[in-house]
C-alpha positions as CSV (number, residue, x, y, z in Angstrom):
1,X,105.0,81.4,87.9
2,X,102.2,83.8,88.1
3,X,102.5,86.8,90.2
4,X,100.5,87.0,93.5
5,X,97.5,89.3,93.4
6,X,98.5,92.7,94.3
7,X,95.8,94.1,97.6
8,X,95.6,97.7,98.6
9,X,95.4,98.4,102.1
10,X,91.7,99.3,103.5
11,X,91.2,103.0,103.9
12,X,89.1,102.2,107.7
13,X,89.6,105.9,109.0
14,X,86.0,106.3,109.2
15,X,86.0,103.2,111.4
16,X,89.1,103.5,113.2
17,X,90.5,107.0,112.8
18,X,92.8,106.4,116.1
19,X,94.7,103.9,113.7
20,X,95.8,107.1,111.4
21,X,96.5,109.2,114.9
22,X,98.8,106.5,116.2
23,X,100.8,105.8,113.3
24,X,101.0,109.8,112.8
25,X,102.2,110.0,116.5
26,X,104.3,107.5,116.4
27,X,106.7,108.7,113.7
28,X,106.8,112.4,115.4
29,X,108.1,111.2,118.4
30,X,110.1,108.4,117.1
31,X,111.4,109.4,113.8
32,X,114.6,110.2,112.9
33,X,114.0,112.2,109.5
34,X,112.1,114.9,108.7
35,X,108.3,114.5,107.1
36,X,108.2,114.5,103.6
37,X,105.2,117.0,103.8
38,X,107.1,119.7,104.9
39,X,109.6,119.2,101.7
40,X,106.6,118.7,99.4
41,X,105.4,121.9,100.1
42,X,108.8,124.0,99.9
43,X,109.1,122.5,96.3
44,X,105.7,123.2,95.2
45,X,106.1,127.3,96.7
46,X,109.3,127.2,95.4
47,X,108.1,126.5,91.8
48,X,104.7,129.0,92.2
49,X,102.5,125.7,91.3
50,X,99.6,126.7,93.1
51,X,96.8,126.0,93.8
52,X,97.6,122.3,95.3
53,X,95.3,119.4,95.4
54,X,96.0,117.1,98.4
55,X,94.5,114.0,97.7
56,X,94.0,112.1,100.8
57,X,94.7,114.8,102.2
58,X,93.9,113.3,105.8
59,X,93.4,115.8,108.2
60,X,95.6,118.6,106.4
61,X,99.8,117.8,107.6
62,X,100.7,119.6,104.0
63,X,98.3,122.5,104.3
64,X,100.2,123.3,107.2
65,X,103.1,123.9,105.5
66,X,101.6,126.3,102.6
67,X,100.1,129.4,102.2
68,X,97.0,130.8,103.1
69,X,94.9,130.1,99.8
70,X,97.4,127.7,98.0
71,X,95.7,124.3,99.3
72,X,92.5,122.3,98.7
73,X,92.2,118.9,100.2
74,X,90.4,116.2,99.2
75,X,89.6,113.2,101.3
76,X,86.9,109.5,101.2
77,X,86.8,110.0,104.8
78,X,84.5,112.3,107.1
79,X,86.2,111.8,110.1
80,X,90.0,112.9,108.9
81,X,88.0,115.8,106.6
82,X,86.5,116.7,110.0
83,X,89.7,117.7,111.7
84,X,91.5,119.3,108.1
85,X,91.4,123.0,108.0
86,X,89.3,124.5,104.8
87,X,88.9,124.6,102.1
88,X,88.3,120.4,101.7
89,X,85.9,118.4,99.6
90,X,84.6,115.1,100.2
91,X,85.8,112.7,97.1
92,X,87.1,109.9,95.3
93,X,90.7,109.7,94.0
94,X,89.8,108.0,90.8
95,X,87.1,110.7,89.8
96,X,88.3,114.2,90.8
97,X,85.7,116.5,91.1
98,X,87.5,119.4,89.5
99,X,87.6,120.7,85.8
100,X,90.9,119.7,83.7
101,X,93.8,121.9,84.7
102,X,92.6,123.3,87.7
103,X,95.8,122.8,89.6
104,X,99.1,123.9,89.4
105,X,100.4,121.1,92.1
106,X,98.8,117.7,92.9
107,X,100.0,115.8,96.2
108,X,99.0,112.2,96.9
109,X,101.1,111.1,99.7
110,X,101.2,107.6,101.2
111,X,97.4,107.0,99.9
112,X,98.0,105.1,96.8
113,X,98.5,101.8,98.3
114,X,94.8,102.0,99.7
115,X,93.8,102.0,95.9
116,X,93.1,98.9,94.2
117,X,93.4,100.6,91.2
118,X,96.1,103.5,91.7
119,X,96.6,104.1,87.9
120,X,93.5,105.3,87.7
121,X,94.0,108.4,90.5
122,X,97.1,109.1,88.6
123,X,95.8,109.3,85.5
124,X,92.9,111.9,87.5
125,X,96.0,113.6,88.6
126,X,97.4,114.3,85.0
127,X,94.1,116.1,83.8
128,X,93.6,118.5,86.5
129,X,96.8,119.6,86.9
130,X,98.3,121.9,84.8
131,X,100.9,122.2,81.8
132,X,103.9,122.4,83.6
133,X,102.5,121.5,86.7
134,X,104.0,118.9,89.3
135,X,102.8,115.7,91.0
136,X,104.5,114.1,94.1
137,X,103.9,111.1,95.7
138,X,105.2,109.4,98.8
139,X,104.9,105.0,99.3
140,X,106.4,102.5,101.6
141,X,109.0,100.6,100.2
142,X,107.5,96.6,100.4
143,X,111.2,96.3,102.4
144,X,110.3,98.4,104.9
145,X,110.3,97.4,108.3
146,X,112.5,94.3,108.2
147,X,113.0,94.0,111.3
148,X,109.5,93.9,111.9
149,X,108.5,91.5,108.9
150,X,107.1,88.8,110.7
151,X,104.3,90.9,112.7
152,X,103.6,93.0,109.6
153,X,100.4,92.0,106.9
154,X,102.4,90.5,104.4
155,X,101.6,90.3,100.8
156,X,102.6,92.5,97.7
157,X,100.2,95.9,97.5
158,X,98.6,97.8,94.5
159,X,101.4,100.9,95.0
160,X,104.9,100.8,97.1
161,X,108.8,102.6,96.0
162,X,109.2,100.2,93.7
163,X,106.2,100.4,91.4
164,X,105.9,104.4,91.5
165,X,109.2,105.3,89.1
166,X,107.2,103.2,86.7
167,X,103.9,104.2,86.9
168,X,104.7,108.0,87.4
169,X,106.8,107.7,84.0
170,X,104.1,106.1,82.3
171,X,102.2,109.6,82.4
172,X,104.7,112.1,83.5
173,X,108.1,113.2,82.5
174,X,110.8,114.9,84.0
175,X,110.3,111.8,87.2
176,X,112.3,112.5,89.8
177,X,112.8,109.9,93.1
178,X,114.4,110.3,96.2
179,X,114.5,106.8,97.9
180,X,115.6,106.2,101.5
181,X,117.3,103.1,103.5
182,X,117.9,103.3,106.8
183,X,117.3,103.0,110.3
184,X,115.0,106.1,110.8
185,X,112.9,105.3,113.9
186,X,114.2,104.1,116.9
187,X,111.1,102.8,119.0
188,X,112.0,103.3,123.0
189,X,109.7,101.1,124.9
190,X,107.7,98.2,124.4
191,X,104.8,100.6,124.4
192,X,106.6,102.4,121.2
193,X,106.7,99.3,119.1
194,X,103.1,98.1,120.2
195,X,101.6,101.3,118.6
196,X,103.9,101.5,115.8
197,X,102.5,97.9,114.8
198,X,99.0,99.2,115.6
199,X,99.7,102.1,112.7
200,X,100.7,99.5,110.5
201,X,97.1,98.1,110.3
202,X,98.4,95.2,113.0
203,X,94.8,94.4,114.9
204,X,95.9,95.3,118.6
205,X,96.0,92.1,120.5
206,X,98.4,90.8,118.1
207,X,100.2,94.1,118.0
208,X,100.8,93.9,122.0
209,X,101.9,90.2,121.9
210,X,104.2,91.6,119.4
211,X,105.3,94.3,121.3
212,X,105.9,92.3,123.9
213,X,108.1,89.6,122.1
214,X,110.7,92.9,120.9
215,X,113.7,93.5,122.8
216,X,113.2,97.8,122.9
217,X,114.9,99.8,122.0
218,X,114.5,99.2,118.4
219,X,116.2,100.8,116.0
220,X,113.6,100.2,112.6
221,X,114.8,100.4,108.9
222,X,112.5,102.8,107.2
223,X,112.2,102.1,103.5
224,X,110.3,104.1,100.6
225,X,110.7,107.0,98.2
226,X,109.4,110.0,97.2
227,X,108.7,110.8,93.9
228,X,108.1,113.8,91.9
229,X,106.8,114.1,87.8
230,X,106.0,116.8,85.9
231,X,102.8,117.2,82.8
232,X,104.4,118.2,79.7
C-alpha cells in the first residue's frame, strides 16, 4: 500500500496572524516546559556561532534570547516581520537571500511543516551556514496531542519528530535529538482548550464545539523533538 500524500500546513499569518498569537499565548500560560527558543539560543552563544539566521523567524521569540547583533530573521510574512525587532528580511526558506556561509548558526523552528518541500530549506540552510556551524530545528511529533486527535486536522505532514533525524542526517553530521513525551500543558477552562484548538489551525466554530465537548481541566500530551546538526 502506497503512502498517503504528505501536506504542509498553510503558512495564513498574513491572513490570520491572531491564529500564531493564540497558539503562542496559549503555551505561555499553559505549558509546563520551558520554550525551546530560549535553549536554542544558549547553545548557539555557548558555541560563538554567530551571526544566526532565524528562518521563520515569526515575530522574533529567539532574538530575544540573543545578543545585540547576533540575529537576523527572516520571515514570508509582513504581518509577523512587522512586530520582529531588526534587523529582518522579507524571504523564502527555499531560496535564502544570503551569500554561502554567511552564518555561523541557522534556526528554523516549528516552520518546516508549512513547507511542502522542507528538503529544499534545509539544503538552503547547509550553504549559508558555516564550516562548523550549527542548525536546529524544532517539529510536532504526528502523536502529539492524543488526547485531542479527533478535533485535530489529521493527515501525515511534509516535516514532524519523526522525519527530522533523517532528513537532518541526510545533510548534516554530528545530529543530535532531544525528543519529549509527556503531559506538558494542562488546559484550565473550557476557554483554554477552545484556543489551544484554534492554534492548532482548528476553524473556530468547530474549535468551540470542541471545547465545549472536553471535560477541563485537561492535562495534553505534548509530543516532538528538537534537533540539532552540525556542517562538516
Amino acid at each position: 500500500m502506497s503512502e498517503r500524500p504528505r501536506k504542509e500546513i498553510p503558512s495564513d499569518y498574513d491572513r490570520d496572524p491572531a491564529r500564531f498569537r493564540t497558539a503562542r499565548t496559549v503555551l505561555r500560560r499553559h505549558g509546563l516546559m520551558s520554550d525551546v527558543h530560549e535553549r536554542v539560543a544558549h547553545r548557539f552563544l555557548d558555541e560563538r556561532l554567530t551571526p544566526v539566521l532565524d528562518v521563520g523567524c515569526g515575530e522574533g521569540e529567539l532574538a530575544r534570547h540573543l545578543s545585540d547583533g547576533a540575529w537576523v530573521g527572516l520571515d514570508d510574512s509582513r504581518s509577523m516581520l512587522a512586530a520582529a525587532p531588526e534587523p529582518t528580511v522579507l524571504g523564502d526558506a527555499t531560496a535564502l537571500p544570503f551569500p554561502d556561509a554567511s552564518f555561523g548558526a541557522v534556526a528554523i523552528l516549528y516552520v518546516l511543516y508549512h513547507l511542502p518541500e522542507p528538503a529544499r530549506a534545509l539544503d538552503e540552510a547547509h550553504r549559508v551556514l558555516r564550516v562548523g556551524g550549527l542548525i536546529a530545528v524544532a517539529a510536532p511529533s504526528r502523536r502529539d496531542s492524543p488526547e485531542l486527535a479527533h478535533l485535530l486536522p489529521s493527515g501525515p505532514l511534509t516535516f514532524d519528530a519523526e522525519l527530522a533525524p533523517e532528513l537532518l542526517s541526510g545533510r548534516f553530521s554530528e545530529v543530535e535529538v532531544e525528543s519529549w513525551d509527556a503531559r506538558l500543558l494542562e488546559l484550565p477552562t473550557e476557554e483554554a482548550v477552545t484556543e489551544y484548538l484554534v492554534g492548532k489551525g482548528v476553524p473556530a466554530e468547530q474549535a468551540y464545539a470542541g471545547g465545549a465537548s472536553v471535560q477541563p481541566p485537561l492535562r495534553v500530551t505534548k509530543r516532538g523533538a528538537l534537533a540539532f546538526g552540525r556542517k562538516g
